[in-house]
C-alpha positions in Angstrom: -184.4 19.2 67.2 -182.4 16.2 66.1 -183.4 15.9 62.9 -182.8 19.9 62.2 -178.8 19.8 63.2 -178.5 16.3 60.8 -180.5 18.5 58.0 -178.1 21.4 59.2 -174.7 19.1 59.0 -175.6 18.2 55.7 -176.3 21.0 54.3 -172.8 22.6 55.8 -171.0 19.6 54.3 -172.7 20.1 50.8 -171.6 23.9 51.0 -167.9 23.0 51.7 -168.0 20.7 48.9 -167.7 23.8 46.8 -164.5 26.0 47.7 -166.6 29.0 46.0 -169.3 28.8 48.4 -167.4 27.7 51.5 -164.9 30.7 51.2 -167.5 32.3 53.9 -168.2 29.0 56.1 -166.7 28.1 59.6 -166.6 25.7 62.3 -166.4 26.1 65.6 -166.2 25.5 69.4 -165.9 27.3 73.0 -165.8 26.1 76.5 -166.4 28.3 79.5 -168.6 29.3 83.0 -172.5 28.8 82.4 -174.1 31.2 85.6 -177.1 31.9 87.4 -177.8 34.4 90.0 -181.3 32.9 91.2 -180.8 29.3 91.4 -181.5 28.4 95.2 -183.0 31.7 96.4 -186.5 30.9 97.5 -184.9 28.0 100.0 -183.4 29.6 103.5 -180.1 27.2 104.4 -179.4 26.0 100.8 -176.2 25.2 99.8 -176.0 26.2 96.3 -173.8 25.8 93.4 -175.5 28.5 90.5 -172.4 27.4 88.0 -171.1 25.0 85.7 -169.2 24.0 83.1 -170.8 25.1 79.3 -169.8 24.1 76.1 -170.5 25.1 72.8 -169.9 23.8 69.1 -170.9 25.6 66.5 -171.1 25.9 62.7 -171.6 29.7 60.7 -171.2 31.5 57.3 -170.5 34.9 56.8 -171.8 37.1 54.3 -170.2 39.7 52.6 -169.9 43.0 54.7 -170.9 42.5 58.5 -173.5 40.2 58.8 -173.4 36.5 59.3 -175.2 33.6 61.0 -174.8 30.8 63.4 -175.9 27.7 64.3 -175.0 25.8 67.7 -175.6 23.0 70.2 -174.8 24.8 73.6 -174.9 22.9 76.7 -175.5 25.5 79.9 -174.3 22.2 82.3 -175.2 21.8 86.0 -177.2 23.8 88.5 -177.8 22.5 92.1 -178.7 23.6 95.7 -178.8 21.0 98.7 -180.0 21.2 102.1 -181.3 18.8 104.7 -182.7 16.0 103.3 -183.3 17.7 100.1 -181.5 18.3 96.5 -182.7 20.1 93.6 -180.5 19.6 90.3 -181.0 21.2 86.8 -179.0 20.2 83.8 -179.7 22.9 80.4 -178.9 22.6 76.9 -180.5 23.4 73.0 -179.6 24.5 70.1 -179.1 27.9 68.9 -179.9 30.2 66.1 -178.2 33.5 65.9 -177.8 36.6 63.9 -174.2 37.9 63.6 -172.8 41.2 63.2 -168.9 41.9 63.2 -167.6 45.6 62.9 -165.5 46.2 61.8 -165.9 42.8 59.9 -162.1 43.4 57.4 -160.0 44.1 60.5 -158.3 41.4 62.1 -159.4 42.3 65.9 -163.2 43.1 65.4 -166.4 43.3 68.0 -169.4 41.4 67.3 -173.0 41.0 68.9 -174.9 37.7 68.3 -179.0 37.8 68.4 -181.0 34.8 68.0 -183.3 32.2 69.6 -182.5 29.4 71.7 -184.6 25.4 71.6 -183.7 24.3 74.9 -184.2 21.7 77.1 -184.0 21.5 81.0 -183.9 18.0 82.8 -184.6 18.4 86.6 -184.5 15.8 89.8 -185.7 16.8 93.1 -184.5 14.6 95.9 -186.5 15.1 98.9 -185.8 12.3 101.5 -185.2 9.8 98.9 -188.5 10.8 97.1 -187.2 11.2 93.9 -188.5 13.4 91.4 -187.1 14.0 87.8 -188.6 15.2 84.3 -187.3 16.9 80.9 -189.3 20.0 79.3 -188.6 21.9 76.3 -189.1 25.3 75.1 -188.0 28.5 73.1 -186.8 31.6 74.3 -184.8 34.4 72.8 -180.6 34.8 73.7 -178.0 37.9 72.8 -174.5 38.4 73.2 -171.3 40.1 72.9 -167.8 39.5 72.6 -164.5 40.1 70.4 -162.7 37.6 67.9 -158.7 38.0 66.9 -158.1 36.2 63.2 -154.9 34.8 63.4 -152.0 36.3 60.6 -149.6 33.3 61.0 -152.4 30.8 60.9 -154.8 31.5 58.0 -157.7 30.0 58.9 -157.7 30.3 62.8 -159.4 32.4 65.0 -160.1 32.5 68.7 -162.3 34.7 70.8 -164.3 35.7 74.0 -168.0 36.3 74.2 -171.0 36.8 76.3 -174.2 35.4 75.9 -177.2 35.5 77.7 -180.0 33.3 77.3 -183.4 34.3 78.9 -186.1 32.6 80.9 -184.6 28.9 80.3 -186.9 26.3 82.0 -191.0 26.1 82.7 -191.6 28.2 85.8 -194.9 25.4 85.8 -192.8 22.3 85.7 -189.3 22.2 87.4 -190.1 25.4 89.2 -186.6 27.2 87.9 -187.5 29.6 84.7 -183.7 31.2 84.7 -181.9 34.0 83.2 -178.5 31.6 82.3 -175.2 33.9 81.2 -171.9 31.9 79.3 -168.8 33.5 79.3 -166.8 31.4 77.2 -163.5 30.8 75.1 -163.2 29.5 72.1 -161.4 28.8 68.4 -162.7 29.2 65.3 -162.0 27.3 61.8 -162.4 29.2 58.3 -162.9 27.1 55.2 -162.0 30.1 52.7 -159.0 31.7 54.9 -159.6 34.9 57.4 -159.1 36.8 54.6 -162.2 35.8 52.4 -164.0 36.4 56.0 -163.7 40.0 56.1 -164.5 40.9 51.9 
């Protein structure tokens, strides 16, 4: 996974060496909630916390007309329920790949739904009396989203929006025990190398 975002942050920073072909490449980033709704409920007299902090950066092109794509380290932080004598933590993260469509793609205030799949990786510790228990799995699953960008008039090349995205069965049901739906709702800014303008032609 390393080794694909290096090859990926090379190849982005050979693209913008070219105005021509980075009129259509961006950089990114958003911060926001990362949620679950079934964290904790198999254990009667839990406390539990089912959200955290999430973070995303994120580098994309877009191609002429609607359509462009994405590639991102998202990190779905912290997940925990504690009771007596017993704590169950999950920490998520991966890197995404994703689809993008943006309608309509000229106007400065646009829609857009993301599609894509998601490398992930969930580290787990169960403390049960001060038996500690901890491990890291990996996987792929599939993740969607919508949400709305603004490009900025006064500032060229900024752009900030709001999205959802849900990614789908994170975690090894066989392993750590938690396979979870995880939803981020998240803020964020964009950067355009060629100007918002050359982002909607």
């Amino acid at each position: 996974m390393r080794k694909s975002v290096i090859l990926f942050v090379l190849l982005i920073l050979t693209i913008a060496s070219s105005s021509t072909q980075a009129a259509g490449l961006y950089l990114g980033a958003s911060v926001g909630a990362a949620m679950t709704s079934d964290f904790g409920d198999d254990g009667a007299g839990l406390e539990v916390d089912d959200s955290g902090t999430g973070w995303e950066a994120l580098a994309g092109f877009r191609f002429a007309g609607p359509l462009g794509a994405e590639l991102a380290y998202v990190d779905l932080g912290k997940v925990s329920a504690e009771g007596p004598g017993i704590t169950d933590a999950i920490k998520s993260h991966g890197v995404q790949f994703s689809a993008v469509a943006t309608f309509p793609p000229a106007s400065p205030f646009a829609a857009q739904a993301r599609f894509g799949g998601f490398a992930w990786t969930q580290d787990y510790e169960l403390d049960n009396d001060g038996e500690i228990l901890s491990d890291s799995e990996n996987g792929t699953t599939v993740c969607a989203g919508l949400g709305l960008r603004y490009n900025m008039k006064t500032l060229d090349r900024l752009g900030i929006n709001a999205k959802w995205t849900r990614y789908f069965d994170v975690g090894d049901s066989g392993g750590s025990g938690q396979s979870l739906d995880r939803d981020f709702f998240a803020l964020g800014a964009t950067w355009s190398f060629g100007g918002n303008e050359a982002s909607g032609e």
